[in-house]
Backbone as JSON Lines, residues from 0, in Angstrom:
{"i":0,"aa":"X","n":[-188.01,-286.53,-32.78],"ca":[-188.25,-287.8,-33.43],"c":[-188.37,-287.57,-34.93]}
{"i":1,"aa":"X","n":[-188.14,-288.75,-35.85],"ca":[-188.18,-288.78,-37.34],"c":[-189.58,-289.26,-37.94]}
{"i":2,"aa":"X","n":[-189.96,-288.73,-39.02],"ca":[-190.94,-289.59,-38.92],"c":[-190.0,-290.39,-40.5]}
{"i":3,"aa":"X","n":[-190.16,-291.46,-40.68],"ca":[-189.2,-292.23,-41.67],"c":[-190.45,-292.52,-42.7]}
{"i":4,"aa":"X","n":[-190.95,-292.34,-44.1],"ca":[-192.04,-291.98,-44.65],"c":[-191.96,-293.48,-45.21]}
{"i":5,"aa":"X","n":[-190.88,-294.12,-45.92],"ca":[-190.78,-295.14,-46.32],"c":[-189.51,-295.87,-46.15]}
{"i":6,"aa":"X","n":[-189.59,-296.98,-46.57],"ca":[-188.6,-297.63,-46.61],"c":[-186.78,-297.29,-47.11]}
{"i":7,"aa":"X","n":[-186.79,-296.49,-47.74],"ca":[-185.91,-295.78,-48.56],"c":[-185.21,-294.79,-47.7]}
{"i":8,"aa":"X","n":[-186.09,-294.49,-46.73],"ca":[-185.62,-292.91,-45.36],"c":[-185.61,-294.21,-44.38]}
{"i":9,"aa":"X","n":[-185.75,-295.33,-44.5],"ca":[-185.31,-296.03,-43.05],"c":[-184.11,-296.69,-43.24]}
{"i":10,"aa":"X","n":[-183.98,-297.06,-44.78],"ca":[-182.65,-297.41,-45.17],"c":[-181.58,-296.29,-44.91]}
{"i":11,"aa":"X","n":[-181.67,-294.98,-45.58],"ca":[-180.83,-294.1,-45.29],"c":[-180.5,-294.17,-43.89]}
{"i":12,"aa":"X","n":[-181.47,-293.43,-43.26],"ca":[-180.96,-293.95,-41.3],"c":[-180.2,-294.86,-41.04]}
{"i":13,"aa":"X","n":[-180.54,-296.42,-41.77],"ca":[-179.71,-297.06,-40.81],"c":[-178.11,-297.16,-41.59]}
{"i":14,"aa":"X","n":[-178.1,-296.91,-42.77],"ca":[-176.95,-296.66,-43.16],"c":[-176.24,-295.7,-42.31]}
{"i":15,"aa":"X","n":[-176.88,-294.73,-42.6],"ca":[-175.99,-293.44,-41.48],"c":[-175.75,-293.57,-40.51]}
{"i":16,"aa":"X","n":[-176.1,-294.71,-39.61],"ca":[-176.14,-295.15,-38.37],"c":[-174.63,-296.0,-38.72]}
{"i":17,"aa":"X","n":[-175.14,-296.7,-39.39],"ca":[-173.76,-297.55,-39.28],"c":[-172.94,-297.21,-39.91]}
{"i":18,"aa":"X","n":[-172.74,-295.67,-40.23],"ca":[-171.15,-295.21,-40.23],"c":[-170.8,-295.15,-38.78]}
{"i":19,"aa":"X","n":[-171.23,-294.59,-37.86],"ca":[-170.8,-294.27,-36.71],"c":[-170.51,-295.55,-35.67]}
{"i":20,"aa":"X","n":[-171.17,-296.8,-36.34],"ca":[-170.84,-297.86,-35.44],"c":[-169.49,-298.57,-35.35]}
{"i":21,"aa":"X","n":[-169.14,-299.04,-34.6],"ca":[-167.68,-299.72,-34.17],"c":[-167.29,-301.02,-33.27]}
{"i":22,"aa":"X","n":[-166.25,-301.66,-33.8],"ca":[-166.88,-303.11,-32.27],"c":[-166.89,-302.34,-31.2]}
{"i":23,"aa":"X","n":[-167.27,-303.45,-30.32],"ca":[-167.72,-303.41,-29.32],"c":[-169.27,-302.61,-28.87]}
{"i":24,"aa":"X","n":[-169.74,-302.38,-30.11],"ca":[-171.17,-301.04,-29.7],"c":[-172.03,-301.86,-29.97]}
{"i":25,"aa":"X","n":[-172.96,-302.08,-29.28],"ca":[-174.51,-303.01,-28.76],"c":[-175.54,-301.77,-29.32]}
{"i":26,"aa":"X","n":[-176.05,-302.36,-30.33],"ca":[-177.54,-301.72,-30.55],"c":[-179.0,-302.95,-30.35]}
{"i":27,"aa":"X","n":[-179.65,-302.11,-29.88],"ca":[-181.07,-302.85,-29.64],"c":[-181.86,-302.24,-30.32]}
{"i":28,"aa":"X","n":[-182.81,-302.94,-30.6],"ca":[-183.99,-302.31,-31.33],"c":[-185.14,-302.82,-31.2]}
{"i":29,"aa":"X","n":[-185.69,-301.82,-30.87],"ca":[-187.2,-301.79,-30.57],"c":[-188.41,-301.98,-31.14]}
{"i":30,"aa":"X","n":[-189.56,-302.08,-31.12],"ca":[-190.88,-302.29,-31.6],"c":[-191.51,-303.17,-31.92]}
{"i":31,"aa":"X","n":[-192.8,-302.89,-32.16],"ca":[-193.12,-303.75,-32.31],"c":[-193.34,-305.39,-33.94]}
{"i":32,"aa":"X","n":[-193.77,-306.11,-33.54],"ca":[-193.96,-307.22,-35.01],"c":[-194.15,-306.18,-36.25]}
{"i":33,"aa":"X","n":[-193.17,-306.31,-37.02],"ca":[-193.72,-305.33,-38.18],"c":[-193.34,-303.96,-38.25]}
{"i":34,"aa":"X","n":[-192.55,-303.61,-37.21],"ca":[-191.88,-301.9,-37.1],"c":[-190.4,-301.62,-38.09]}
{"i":35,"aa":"X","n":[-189.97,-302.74,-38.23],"ca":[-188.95,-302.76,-39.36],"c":[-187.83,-303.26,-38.63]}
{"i":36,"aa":"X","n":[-187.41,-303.56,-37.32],"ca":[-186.4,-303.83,-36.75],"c":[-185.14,-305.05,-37.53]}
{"i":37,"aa":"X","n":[-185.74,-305.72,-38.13],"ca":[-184.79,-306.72,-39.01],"c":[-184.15,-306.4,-39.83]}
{"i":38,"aa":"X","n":[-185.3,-305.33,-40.8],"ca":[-185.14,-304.38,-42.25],"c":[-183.8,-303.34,-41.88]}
{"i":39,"aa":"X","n":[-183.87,-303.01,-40.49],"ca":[-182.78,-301.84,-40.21],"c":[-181.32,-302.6,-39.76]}
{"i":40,"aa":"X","n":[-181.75,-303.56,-38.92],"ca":[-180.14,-304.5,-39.16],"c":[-179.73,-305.09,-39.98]}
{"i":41,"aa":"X","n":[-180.06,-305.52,-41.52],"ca":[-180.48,-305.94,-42.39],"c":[-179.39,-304.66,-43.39]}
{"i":42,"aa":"X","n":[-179.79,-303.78,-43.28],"ca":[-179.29,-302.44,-44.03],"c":[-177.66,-302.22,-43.22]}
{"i":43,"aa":"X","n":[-178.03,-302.42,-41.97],"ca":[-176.24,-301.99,-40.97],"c":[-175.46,-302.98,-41.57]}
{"i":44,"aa":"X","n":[-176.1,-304.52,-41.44],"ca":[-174.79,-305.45,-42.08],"c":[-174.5,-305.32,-43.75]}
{"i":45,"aa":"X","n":[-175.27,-305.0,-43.89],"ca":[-174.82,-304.6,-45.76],"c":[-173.88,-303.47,-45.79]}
{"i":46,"aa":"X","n":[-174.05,-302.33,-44.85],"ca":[-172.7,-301.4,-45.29],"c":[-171.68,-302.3,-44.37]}
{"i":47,"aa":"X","n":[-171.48,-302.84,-43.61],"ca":[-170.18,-303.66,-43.32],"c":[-169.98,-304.75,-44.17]}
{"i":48,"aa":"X","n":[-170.68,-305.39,-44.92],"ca":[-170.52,-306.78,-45.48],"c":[-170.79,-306.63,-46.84]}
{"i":49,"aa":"X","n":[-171.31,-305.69,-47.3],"ca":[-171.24,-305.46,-48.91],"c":[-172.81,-306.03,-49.15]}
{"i":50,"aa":"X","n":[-173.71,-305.01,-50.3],"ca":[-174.8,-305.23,-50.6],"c":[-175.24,-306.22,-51.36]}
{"i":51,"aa":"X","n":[-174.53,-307.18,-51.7],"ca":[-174.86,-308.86,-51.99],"c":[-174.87,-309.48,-50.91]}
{"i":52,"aa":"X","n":[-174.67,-309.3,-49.84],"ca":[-174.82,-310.34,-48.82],"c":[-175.86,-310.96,-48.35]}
{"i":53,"aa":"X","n":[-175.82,-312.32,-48.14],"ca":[-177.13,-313.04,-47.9],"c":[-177.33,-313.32,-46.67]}
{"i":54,"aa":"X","n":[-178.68,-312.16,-46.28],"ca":[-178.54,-311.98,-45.01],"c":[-180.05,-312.5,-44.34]}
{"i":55,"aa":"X","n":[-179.75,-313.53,-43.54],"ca":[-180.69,-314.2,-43.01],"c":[-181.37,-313.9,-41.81]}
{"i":56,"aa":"X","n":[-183.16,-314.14,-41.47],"ca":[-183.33,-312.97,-40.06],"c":[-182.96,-314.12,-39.17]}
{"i":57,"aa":"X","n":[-182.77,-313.81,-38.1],"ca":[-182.87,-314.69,-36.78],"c":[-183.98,-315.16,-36.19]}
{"i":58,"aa":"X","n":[-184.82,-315.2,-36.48],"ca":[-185.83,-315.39,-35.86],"c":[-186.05,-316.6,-35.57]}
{"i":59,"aa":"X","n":[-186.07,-317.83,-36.51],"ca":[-185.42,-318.84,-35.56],"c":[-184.6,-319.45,-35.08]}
{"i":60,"aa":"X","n":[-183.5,-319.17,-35.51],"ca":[-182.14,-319.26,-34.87],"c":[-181.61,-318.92,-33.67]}
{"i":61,"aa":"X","n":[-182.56,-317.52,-33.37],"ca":[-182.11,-316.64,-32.28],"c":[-181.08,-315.48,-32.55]}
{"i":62,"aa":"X","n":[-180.03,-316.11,-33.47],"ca":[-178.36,-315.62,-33.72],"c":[-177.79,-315.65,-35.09]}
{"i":63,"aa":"X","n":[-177.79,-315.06,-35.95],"ca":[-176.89,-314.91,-37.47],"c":[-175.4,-314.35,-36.87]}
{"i":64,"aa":"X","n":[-174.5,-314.72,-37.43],"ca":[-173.15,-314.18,-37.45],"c":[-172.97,-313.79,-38.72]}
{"i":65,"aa":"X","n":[-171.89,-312.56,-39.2],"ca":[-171.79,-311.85,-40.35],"c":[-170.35,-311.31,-40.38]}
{"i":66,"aa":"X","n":[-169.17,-312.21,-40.46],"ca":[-167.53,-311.78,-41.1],"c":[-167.27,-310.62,-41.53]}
{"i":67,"aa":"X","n":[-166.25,-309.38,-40.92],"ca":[-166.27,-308.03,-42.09],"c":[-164.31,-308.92,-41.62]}
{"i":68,"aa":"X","n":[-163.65,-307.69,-42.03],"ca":[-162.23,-307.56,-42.11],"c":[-162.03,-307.81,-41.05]}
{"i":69,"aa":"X","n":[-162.28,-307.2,-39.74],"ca":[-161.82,-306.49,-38.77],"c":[-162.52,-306.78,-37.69]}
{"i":70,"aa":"X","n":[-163.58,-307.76,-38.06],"ca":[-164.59,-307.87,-36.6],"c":[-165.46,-308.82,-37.44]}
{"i":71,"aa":"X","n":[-166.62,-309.38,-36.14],"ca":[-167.91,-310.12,-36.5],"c":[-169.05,-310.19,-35.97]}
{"i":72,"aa":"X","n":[-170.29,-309.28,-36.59],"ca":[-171.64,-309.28,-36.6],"c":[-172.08,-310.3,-35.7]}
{"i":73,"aa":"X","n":[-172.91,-309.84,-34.56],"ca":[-173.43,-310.95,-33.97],"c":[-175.16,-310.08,-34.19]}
{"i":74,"aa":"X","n":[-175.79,-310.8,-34.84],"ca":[-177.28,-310.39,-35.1],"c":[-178.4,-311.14,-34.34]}
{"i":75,"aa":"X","n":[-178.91,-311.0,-33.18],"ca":[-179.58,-311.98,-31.88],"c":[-181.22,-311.01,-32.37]}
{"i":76,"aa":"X","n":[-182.42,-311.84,-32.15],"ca":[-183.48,-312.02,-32.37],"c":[-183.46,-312.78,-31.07]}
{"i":77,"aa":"X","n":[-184.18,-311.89,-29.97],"ca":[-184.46,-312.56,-28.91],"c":[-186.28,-312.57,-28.38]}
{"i":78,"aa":"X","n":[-186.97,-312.74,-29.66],"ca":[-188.46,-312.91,-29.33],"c":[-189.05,-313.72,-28.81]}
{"i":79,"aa":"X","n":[-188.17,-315.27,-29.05],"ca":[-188.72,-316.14,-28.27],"c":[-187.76,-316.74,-27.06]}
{"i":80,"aa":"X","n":[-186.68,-316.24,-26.57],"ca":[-186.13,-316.39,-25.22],"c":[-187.23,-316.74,-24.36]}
{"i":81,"aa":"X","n":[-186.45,-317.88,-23.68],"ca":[-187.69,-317.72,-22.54],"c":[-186.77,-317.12,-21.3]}
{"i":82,"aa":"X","n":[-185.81,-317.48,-20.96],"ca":[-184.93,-316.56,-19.89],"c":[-183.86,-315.89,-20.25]}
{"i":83,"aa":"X","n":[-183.8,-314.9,-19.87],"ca":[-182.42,-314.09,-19.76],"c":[-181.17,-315.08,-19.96]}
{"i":84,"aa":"X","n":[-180.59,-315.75,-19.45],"ca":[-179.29,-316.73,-18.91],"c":[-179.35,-317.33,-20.31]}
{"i":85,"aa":"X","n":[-180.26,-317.78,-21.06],"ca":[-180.65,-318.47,-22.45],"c":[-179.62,-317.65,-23.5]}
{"i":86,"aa":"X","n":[-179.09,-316.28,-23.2],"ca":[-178.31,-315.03,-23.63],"c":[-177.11,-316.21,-24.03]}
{"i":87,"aa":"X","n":[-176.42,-316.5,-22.92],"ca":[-174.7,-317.24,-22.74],"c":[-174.66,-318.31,-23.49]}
{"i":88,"aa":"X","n":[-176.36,-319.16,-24.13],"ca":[-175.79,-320.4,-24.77],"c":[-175.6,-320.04,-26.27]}
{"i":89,"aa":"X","n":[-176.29,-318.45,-26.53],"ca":[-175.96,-318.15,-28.07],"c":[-175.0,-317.53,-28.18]}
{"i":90,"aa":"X","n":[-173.52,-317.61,-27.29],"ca":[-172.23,-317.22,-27.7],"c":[-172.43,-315.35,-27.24]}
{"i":91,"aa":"X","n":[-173.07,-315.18,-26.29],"ca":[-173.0,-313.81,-25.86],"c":[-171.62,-313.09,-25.53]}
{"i":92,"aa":"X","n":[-171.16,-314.02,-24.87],"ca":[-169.79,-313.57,-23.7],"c":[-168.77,-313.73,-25.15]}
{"i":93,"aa":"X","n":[-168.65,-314.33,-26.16],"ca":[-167.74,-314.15,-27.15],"c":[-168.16,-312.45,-28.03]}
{"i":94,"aa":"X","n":[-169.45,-312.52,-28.45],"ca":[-169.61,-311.98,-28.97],"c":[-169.67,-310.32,-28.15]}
{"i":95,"aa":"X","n":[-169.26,-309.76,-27.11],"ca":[-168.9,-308.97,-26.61],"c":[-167.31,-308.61,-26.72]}
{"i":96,"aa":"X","n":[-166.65,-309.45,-26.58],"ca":[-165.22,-309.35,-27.48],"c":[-164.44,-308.52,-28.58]}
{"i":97,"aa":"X","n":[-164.82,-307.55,-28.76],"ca":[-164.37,-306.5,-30.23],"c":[-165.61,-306.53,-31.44]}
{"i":98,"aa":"X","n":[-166.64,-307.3,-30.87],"ca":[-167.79,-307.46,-32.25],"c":[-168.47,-306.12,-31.49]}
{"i":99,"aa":"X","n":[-169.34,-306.54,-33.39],"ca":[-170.79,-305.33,-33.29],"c":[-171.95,-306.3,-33.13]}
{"i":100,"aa":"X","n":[-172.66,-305.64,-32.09],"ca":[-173.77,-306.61,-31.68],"c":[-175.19,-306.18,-31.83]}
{"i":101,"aa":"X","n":[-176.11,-306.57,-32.46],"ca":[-177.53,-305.62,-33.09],"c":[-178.69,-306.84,-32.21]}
{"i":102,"aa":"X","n":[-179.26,-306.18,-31.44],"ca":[-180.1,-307.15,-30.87],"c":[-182.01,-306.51,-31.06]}
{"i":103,"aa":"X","n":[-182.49,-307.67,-31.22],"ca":[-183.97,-307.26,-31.72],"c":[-184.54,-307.5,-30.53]}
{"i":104,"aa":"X","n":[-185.73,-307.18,-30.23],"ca":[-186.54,-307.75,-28.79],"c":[-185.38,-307.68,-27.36]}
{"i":105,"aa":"X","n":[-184.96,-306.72,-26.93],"ca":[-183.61,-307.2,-26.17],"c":[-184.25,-306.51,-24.48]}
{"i":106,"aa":"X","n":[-185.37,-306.65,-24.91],"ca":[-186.01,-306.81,-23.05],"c":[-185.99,-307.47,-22.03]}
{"i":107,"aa":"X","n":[-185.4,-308.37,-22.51],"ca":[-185.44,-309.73,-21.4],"c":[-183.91,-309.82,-20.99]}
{"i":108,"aa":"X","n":[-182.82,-308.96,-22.02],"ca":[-181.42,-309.02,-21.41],"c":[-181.24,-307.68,-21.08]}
{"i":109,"aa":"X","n":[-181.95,-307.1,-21.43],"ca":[-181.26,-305.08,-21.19],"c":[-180.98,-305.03,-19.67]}
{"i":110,"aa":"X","n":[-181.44,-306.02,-18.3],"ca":[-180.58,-305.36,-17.12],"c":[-179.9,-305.91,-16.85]}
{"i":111,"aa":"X","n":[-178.49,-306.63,-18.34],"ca":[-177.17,-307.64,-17.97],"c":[-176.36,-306.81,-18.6]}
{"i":112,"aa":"X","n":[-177.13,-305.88,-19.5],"ca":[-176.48,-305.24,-20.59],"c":[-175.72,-303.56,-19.41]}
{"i":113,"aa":"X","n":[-173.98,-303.56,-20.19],"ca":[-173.81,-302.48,-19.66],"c":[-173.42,-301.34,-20.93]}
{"i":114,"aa":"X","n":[-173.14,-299.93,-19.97],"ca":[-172.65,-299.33,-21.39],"c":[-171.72,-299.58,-22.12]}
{"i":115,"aa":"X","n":[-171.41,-298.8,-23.12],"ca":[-172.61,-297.67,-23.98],"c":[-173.53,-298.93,-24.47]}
{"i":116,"aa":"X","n":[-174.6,-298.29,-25.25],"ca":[-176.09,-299.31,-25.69],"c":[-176.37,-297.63,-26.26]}
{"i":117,"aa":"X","n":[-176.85,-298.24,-28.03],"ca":[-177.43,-297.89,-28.78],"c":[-179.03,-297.82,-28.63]}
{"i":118,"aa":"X","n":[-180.02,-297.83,-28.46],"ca":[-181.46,-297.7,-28.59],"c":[-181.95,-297.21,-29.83]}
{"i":119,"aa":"X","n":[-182.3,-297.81,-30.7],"ca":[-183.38,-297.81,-31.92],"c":[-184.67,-297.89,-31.74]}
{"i":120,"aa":"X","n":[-185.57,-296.87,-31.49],"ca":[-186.93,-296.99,-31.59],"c":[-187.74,-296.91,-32.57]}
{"i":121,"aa":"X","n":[-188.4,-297.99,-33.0],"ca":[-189.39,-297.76,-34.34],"c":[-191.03,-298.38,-33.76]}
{"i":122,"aa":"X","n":[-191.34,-297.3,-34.04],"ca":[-193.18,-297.25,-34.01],"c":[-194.01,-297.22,-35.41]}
{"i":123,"aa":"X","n":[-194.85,-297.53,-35.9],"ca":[-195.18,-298.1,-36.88],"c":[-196.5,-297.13,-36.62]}
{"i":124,"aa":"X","n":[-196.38,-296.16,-37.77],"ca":[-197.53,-295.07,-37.84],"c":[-198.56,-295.42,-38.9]}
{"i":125,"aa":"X","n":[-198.39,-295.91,-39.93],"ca":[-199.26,-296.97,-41.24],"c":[-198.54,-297.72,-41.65]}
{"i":126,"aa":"X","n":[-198.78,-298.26,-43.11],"ca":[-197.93,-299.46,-43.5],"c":[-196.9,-298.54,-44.09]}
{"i":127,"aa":"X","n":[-196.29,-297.69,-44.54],"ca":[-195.03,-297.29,-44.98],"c":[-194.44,-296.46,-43.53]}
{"i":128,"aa":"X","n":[-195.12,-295.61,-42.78],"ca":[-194.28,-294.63,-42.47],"c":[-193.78,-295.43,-40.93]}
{"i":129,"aa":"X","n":[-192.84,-294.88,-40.04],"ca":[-192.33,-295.1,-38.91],"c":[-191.82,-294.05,-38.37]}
{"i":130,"aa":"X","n":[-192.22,-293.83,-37.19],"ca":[-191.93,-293.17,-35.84],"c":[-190.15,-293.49,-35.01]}
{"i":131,"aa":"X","n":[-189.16,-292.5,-35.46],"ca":[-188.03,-293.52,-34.72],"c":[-186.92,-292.44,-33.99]}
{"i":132,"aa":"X","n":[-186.86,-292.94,-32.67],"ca":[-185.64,-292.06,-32.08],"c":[-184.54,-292.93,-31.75]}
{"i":133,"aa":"X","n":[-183.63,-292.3,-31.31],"ca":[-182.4,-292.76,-31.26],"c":[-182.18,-292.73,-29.87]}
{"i":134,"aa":"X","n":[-181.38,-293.49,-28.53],"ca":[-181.23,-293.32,-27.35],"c":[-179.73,-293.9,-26.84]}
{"i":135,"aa":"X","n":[-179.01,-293.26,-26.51],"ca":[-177.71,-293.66,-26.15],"c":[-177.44,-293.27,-24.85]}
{"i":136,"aa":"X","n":[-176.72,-294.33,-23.87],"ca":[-175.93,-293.92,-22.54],"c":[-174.77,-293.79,-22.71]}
{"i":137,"aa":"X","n":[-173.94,-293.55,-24.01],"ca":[-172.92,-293.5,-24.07],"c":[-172.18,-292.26,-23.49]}
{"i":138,"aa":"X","n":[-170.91,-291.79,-22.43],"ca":[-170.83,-290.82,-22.36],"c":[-170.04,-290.29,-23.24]}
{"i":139,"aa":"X","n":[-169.74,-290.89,-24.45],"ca":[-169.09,-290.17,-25.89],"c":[-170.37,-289.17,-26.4]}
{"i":140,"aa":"X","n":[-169.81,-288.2,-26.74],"ca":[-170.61,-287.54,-27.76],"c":[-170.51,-287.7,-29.54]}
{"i":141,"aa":"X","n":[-169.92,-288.52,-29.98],"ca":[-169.4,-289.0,-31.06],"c":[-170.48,-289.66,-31.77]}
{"i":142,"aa":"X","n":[-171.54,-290.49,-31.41],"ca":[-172.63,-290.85,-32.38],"c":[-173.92,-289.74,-32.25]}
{"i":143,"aa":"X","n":[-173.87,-288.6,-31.38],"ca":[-174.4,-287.37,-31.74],"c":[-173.77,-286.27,-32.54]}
{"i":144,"aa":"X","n":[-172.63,-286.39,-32.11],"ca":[-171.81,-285.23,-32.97],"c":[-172.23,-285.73,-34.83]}
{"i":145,"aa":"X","n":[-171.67,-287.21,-34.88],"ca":[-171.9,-287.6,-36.1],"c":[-172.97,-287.24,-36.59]}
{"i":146,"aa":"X","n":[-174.38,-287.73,-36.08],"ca":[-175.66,-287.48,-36.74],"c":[-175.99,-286.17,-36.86]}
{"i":147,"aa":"X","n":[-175.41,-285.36,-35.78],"ca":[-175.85,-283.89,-36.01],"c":[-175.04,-283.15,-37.16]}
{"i":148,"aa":"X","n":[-174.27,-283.82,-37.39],"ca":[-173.54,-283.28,-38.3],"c":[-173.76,-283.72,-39.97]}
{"i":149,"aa":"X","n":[-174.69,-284.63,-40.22],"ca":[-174.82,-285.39,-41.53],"c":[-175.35,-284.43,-42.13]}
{"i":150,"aa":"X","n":[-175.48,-284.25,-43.28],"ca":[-176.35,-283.44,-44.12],"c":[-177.76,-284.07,-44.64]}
{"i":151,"aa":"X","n":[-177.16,-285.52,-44.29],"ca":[-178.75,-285.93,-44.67],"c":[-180.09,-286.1,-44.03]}
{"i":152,"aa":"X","n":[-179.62,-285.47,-42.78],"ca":[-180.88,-285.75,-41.73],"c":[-180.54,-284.2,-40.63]}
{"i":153,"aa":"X","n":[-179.53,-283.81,-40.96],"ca":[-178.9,-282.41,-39.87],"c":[-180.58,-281.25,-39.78]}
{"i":154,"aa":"X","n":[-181.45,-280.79,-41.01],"ca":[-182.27,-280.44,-40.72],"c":[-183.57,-280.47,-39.86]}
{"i":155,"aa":"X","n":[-183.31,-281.91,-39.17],"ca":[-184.46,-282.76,-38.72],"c":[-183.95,-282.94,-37.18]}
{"i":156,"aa":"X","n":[-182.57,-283.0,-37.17],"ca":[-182.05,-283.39,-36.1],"c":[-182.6,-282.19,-34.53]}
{"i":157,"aa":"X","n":[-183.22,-283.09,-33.21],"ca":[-183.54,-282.01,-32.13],"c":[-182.4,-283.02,-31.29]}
{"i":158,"aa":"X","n":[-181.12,-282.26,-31.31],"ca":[-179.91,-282.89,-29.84],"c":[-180.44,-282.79,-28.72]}
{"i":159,"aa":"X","n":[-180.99,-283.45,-27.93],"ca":[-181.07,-283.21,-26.54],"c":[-179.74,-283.63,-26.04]}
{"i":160,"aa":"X","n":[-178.84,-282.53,-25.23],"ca":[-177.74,-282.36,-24.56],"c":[-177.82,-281.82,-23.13]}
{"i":161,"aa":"X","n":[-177.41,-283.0,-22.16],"ca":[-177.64,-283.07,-20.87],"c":[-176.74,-283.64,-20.11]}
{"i":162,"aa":"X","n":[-176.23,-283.5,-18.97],"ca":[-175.26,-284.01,-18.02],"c":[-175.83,-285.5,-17.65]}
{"i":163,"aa":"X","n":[-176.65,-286.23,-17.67],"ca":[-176.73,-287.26,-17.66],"c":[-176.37,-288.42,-18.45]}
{"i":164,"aa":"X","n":[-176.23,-289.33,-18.12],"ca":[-175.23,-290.38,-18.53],"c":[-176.2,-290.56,-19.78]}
{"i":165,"aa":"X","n":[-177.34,-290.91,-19.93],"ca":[-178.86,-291.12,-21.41],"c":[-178.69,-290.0,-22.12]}
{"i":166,"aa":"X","n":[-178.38,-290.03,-23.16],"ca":[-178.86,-288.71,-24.05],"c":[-179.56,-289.16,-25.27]}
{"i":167,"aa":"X","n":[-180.78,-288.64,-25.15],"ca":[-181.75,-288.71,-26.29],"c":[-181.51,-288.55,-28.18]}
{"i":168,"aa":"X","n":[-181.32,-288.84,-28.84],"ca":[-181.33,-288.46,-30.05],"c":[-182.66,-288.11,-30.74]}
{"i":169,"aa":"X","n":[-183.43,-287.47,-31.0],"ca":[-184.67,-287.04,-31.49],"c":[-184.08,-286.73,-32.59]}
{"i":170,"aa":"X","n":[-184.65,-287.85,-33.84],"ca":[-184.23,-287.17,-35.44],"c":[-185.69,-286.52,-35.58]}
């Protein structure tokens, strides 16, 4: 695990993260009120959409959409869902289609969800620092190879590499 000291090392992460992302790849993210989960999708759509972009949270919307060249951001805030099925009226089944999909609170859909799925964990250790691992079922090795390979986090990086379909990322 990372410990992310400030804001500045959670930005880096999620930048570096979203080199490796591509349509069709579902990230969720975890934690709790206040763990940064917005702040880190927030940072992914700026390296696809350019760092002027005015980027709005979901929180009551449920759903932001975000235009690149080549694809389209579906950004879901699902804190106040009250059912699962509530998923299909915010354009789910489109937005599986060749998009990148970043979902906040995504407990209430994760057993509709299939692979691969990104996992972002952030735990909130004081007011600057955060606790965060990475969790993928992907059976690519390609968003481990990537991270293990960055220079900006390669010192920190523990690969857990295993025949099972989950493989852990511990930055």
């Amino acid at each position: 695990m990372l410990i992310l000291n400030n804001e500045e090392e959670t930005k880096k992460l999620a930048k570096l993260l979203a080199q490796s992302l591509k349509p069709n790849d579902i990230v969720l993210l975890n934690g709790d009120l206040g763990a940064g989960k917005t702040f880190f999708c927030r940072e992914i759509i700026k390296h696809f959409c350019g760092e002027n972009t005015n980027i709005i949270s979901p929180t009551f919307n449920l759903l932001q959409t975000y235009k690149t060249s080549n694809f389209t951001i579906y950004h879901y805030d699902l804190y106040r869902l009250k059912s699962p099925e509530e998923i299909y009226e915010l354009g789910f089944e489109e937005a599986l289609n060749g998009n990148l999909i970043l979902i906040e609170w995504s407990e209430i859909i994760k057993h509709l969800l299939t692979p691969p799925l990104i996992e972002v964990n952030l735990e909130v250790l004081d007011e600057n620092k955060r606790l965060c691992s990475i969790i993928t079922n992907s059976s690519e090795s390609s968003l481990i190879d990537f991270l293990q390979a960055s220079p900006l986090f390669s010192t920190k990086l523990d690969i857990q590499r295993d025949k099972s379909p989950t493989r852990k990322i511990e930055l």
